[in-house]
C-alpha positions as CSV (number, residue, x, y, z in Angstrom):
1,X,-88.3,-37.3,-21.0
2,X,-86.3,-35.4,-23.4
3,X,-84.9,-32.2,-22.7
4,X,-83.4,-29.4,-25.0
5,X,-79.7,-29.0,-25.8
6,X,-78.0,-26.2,-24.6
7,X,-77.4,-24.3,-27.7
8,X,-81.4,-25.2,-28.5
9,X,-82.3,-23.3,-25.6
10,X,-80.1,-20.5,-26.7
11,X,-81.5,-20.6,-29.9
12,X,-84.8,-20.4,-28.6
13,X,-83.7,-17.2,-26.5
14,X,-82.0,-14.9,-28.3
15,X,-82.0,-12.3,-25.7
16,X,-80.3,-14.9,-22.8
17,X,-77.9,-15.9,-25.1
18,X,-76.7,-12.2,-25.4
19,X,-77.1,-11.7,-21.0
20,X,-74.7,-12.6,-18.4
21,X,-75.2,-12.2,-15.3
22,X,-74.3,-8.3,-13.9
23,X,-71.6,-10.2,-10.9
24,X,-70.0,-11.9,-14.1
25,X,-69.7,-8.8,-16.3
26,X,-68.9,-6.8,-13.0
27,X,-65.8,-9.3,-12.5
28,X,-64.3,-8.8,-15.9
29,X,-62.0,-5.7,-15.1
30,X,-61.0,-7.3,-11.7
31,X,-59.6,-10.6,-13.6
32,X,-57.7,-8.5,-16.4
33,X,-56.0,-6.1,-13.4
34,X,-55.1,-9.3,-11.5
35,X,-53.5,-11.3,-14.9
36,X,-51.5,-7.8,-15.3
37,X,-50.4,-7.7,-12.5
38,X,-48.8,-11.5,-12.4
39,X,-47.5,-10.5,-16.3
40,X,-45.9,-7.6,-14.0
41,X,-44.2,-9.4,-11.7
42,X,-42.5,-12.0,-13.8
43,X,-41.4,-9.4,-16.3
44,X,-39.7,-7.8,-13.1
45,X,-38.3,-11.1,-12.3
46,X,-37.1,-11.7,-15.5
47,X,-35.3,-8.5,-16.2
48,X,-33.8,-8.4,-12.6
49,X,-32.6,-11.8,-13.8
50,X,-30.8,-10.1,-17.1
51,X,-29.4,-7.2,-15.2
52,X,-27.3,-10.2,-12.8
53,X,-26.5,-12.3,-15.8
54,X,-25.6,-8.6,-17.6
55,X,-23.5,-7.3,-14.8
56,X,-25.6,-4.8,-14.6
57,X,-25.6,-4.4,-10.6
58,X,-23.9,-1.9,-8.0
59,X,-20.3,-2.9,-8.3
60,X,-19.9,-1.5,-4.8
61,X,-21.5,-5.3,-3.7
62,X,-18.9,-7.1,-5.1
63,X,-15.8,-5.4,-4.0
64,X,-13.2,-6.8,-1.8
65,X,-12.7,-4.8,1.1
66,X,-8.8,-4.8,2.3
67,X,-8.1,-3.4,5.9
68,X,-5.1,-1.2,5.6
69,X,-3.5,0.0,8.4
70,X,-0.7,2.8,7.6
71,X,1.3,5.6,9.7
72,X,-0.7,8.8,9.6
73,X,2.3,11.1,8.7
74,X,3.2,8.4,6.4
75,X,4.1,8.8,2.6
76,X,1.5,5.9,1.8
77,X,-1.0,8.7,2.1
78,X,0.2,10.5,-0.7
79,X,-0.3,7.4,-2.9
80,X,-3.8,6.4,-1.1
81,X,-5.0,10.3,-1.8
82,X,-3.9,9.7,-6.0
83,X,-6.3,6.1,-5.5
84,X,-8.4,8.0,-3.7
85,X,-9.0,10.9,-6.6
86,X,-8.7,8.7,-9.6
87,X,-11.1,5.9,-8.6
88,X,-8.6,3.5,-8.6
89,X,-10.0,1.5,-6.1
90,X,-13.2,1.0,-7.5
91,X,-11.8,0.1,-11.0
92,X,-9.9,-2.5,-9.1
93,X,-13.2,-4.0,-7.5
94,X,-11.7,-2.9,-4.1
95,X,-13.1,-0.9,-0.9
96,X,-9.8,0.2,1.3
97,X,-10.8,0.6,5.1
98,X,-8.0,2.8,6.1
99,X,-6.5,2.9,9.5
100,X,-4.3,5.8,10.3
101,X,-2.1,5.0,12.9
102,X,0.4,7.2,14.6
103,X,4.2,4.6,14.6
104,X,5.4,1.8,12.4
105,X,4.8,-0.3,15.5
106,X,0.9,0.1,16.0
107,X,1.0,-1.4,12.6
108,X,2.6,-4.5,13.2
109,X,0.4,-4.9,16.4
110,X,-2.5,-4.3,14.5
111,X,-1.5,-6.8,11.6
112,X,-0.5,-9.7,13.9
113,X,-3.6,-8.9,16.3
114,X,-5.4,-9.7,13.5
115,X,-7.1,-6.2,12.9
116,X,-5.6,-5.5,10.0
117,X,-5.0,-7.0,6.4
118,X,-1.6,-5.0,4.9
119,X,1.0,-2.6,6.8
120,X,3.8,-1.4,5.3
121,X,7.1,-2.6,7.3
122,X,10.3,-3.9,6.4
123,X,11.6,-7.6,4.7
124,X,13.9,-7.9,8.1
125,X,10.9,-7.8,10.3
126,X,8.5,-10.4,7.8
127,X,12.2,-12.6,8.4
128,X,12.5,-12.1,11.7
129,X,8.6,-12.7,12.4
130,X,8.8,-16.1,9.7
131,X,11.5,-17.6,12.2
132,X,9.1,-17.2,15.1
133,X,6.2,-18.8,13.4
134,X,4.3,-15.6,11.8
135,X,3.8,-16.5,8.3
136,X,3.9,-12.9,7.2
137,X,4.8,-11.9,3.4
138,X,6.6,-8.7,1.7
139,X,6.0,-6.4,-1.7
140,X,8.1,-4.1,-1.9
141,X,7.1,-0.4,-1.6
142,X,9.9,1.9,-2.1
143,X,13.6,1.9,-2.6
144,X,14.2,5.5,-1.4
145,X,16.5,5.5,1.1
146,X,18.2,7.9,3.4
147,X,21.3,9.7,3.3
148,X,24.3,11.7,5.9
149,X,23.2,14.8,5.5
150,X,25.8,18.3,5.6
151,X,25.7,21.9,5.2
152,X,26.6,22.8,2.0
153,X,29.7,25.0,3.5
154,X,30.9,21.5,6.1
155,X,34.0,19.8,5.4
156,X,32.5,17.1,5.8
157,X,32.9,15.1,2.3
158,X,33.5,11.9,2.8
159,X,32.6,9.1,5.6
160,X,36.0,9.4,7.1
161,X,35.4,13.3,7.7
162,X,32.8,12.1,10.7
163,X,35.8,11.3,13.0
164,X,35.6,13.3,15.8
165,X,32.4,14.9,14.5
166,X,29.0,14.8,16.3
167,X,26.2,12.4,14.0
168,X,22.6,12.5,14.2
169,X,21.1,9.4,13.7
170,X,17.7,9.0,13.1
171,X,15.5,5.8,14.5
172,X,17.9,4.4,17.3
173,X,20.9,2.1,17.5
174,X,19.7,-0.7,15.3
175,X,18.2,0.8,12.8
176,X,18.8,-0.7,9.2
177,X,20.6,2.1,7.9
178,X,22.9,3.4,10.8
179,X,23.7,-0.2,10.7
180,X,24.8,-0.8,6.9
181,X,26.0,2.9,7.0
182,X,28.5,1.6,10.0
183,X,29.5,-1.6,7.4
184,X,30.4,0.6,4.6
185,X,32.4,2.9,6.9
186,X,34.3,-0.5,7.9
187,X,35.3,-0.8,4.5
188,X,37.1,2.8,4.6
189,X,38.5,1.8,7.8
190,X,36.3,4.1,9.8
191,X,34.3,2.5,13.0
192,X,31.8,5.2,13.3
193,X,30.5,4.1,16.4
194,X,33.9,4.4,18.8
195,X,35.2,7.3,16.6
196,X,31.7,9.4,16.3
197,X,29.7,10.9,19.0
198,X,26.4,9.8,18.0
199,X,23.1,11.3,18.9
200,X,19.7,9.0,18.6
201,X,16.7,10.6,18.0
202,X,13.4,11.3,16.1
203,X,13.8,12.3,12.5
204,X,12.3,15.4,12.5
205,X,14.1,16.4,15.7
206,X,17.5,15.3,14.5
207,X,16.8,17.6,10.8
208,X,16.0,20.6,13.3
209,X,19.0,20.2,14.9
210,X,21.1,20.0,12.1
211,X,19.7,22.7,10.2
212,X,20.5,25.2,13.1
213,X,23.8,23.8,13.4
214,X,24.0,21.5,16.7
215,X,25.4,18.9,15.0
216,X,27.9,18.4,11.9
217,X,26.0,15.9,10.3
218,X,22.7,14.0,10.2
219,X,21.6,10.3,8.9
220,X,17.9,10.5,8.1
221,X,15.1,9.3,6.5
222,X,14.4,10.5,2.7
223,X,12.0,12.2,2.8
224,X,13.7,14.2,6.2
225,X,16.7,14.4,3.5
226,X,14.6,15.9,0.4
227,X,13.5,18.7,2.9
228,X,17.1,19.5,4.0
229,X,18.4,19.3,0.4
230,X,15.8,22.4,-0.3
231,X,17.8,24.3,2.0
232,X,20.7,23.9,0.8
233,X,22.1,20.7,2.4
234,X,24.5,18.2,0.9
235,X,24.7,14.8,0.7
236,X,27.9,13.0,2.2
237,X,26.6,10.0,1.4
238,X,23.6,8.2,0.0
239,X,22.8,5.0,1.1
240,X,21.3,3.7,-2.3
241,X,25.0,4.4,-3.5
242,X,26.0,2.4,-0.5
243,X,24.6,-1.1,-1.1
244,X,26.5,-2.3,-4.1
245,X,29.9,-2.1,-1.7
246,X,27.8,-4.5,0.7
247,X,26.8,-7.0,-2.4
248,X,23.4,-5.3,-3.5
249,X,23.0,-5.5,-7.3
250,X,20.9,-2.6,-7.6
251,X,18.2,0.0,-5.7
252,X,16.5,-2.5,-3.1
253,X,13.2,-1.9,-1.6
254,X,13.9,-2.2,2.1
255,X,10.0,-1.2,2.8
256,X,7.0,-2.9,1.6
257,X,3.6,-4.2,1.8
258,X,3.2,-6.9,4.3
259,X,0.4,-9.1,5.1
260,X,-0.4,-12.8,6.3
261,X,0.5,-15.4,3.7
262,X,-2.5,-16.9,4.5
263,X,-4.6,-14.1,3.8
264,X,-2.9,-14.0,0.9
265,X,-3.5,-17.2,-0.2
266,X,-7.5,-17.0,0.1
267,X,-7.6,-13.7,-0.9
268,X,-4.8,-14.0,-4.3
269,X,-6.9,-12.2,-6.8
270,X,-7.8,-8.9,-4.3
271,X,-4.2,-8.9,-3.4
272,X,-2.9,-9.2,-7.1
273,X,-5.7,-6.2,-7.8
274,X,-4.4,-4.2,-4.7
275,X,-0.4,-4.5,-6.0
276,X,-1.6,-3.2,-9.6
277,X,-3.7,-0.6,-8.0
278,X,-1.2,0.5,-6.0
279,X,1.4,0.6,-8.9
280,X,-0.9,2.5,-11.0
281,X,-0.8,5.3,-8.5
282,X,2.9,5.3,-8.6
283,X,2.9,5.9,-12.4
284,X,0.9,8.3,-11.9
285,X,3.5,10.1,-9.0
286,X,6.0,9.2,-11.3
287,X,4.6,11.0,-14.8
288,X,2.3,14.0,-13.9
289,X,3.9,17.3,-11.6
290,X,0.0,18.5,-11.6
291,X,-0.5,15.3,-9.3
292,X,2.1,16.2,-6.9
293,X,0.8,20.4,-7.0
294,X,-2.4,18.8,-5.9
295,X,-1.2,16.3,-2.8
296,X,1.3,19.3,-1.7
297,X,-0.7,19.9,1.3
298,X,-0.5,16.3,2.5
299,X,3.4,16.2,1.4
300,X,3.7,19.4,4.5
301,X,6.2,21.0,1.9
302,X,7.0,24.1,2.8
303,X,8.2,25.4,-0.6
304,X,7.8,24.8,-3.6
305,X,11.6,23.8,-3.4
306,X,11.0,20.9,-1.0
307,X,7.6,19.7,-2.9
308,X,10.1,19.7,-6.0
309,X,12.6,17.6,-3.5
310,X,10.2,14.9,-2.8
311,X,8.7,14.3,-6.2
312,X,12.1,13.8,-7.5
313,X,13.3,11.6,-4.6
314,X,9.9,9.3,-4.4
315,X,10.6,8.6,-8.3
316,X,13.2,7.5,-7.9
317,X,12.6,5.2,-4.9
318,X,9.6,3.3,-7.3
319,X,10.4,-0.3,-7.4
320,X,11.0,-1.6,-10.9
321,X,12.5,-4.9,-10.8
322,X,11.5,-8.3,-10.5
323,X,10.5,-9.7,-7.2
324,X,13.7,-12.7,-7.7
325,X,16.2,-10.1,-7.5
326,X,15.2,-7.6,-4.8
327,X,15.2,-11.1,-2.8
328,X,18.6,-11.8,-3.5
329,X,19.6,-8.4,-2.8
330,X,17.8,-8.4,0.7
331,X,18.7,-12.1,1.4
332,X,23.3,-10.6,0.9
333,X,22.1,-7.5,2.6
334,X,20.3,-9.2,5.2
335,X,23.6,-11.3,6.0
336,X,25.3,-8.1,6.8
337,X,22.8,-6.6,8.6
338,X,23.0,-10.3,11.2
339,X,27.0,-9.7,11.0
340,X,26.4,-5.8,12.9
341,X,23.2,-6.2,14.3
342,X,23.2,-9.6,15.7
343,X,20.5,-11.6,17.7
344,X,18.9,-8.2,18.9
345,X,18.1,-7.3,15.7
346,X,17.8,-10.2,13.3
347,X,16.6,-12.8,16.0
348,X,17.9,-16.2,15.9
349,X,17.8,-16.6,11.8
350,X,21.5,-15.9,10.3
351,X,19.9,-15.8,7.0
352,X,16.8,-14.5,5.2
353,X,14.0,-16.4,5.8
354,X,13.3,-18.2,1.8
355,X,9.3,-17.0,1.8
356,X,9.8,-13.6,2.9
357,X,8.7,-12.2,-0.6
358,X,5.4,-12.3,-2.0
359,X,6.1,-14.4,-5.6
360,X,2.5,-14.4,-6.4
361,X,1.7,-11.3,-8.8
362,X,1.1,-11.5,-12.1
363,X,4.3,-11.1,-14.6
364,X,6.6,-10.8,-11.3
């Protein structure tokens, strides 16, 4: 028994070739929403695939964050509050987690506790702390230094004029620039220590002493020393003028960055980003007065005198050498610093430690 093709049957029924059944035609729209919606979801795939490839993500997930930790009445806020207002940060591809701390020494705890990523301290510490097994690094910050301050109307002129005089001395006994202030002296043939009555104390105490005339003169910190020069002080003698009779060849950054080398080393490209970022802020001190009108409040200027004071002395306190010869400066200066200071301040290292600076920035 034969039986019709398919498209004989159709043939011979017109009207069920044009049918389907009402569950098929009902289907139709479901199947067309369900193939656009899968054309959907890979053109979504495929263009979130094109925005990686493109960049074209929130740069806030791919930037390093760097754990600073720096003294709250610090001048490192002046230059984080410039990053801060100019995006800096971001351009670099950084996030700063800032940690305001109240003294130098919280920092160090916090860096060699491990809570912290950069401080700012001094290359005689990251020495000192090398020669005990801390692998720490330094980039310099700042050159400013202080100076002996004296009323404009003292006749006090010259280092030998502070025999017999009473001498302020800001940060204690073996701090780094009482100490190469007492080598220079030594030079003149002045011991300041046995022929000086010397008073230790806190910076700002010492400045408010010597501005209402308790004591003759007063060896501070710069920025302690741009505030008296506003009111008319003098300088007897500034200790960036100081260092060439000790061997410097130039303005040496005694402060800088300072992190673990180790860090470092994992980290090189967010620490090369952070040493631009942070020099880019300096240019930026350096070049505009509008900039410093606008951190005034954080500077605690007074005046427009001591705001004027601080811009000039910070400028002149930016680093602009290469790395190689602020370490040979701080390697002589260090030597002299172990001659006066001695085990209690230098430890048992007679000489700077040879990895103390941070070699590894770009065109340094």
């Amino acid at each position: 028994m034969s039986y019709p093709s398919a498209r004989s049957r159709h043939a011979q029924d017109p009207g069920r070739a044009k049918s389907a059944s009402p569950r098929a035609v009902q289907s139709i729209p479901g199947r067309l929403q369900a193939l656009n919606s899968t054309i959907r979801r890979h053109a979504l795939r495929l263009l979130a695939a094109l925005f990686v490839l493109l960049g074209v993500v929130a740069p806030a997930a791919a930037r390093d964050a760097i754990r600073l930790a720096v003294q709250q009445t610090g001048t490192v806020a002046w230059e984080l509050a410039v990053i801060q207002a100019h995006r800096l940060d971001e351009e670099a591809g950084l996030t700063l987690d800032v940690v305001k701390l109240a003294s130098p020494e919280a920092g160090k705890i916090a860096l060699l506790g491990g809570s912290a990523d950069i401080i700012v301290s001094d290359w005689l510490w990251v020495s000192r702390e090398r020669s005990q097994g801390f692998p720490l690094a330094f980039s310099p910050y700042s050159s400013a230094l202080g100076a002996v301050m004296a009323p404009s109307s003292s006749p006090v002129r010259a280092l030998a004029d502070l025999k017999g005089r009473k001498l302020g001395v800001a940060g204690g006994p073996l701090d780094k620039s009482w100490l190469l202030l007492q080598a220079a002296a030594r030079q003149d043939g002045v011991d300041l220590k046995a022929e000086a009555s010397i008073v230790y104390g806190a910076p700002a105490l010492l400045a408010q002493k010597v501005a209402g005339g308790e004591m003759d003169a007063n060896l501070n910190y710069w920025n302690f020393c741009a505030a008296l020069e506003a009111k008319g002080f003098r300088r007897v003698a500034s200790m960036e003028d100081l260092l060439p009779r000790l061997g410097a060849k130039g303005r040496t950054a005694m402060v800088g960055y300072v992190f673990d080398e180790r860090w470092a080393a994992k980290n090189a490209d967010a620490v090369a980003r952070f040493i631009a970022m942070t020099r880019r802020a300096k240019d930026i001190l350096s070049s505009s007065d509008a900039e410093w009108e606008r951190i005034a409040p954080l500077t605690g200027a007074s005046d427009a005198a001591t705001l004027q004071a601080y811009r000039d002395r910070y400028r002149e306190g930016v680093p602009r050498r290469p790395v190689a010869d602020e370490a040979a400066d701080a390697a002589t200066l260090y030597r002299v610093l172990a001659e006066i200071g001695g085990p209690d301040l230098v430890g048992p290292a007679r000489e700077l430690d040879p990895g103390t600076y941070y070699h590894a920035e770009p065109g340094r």
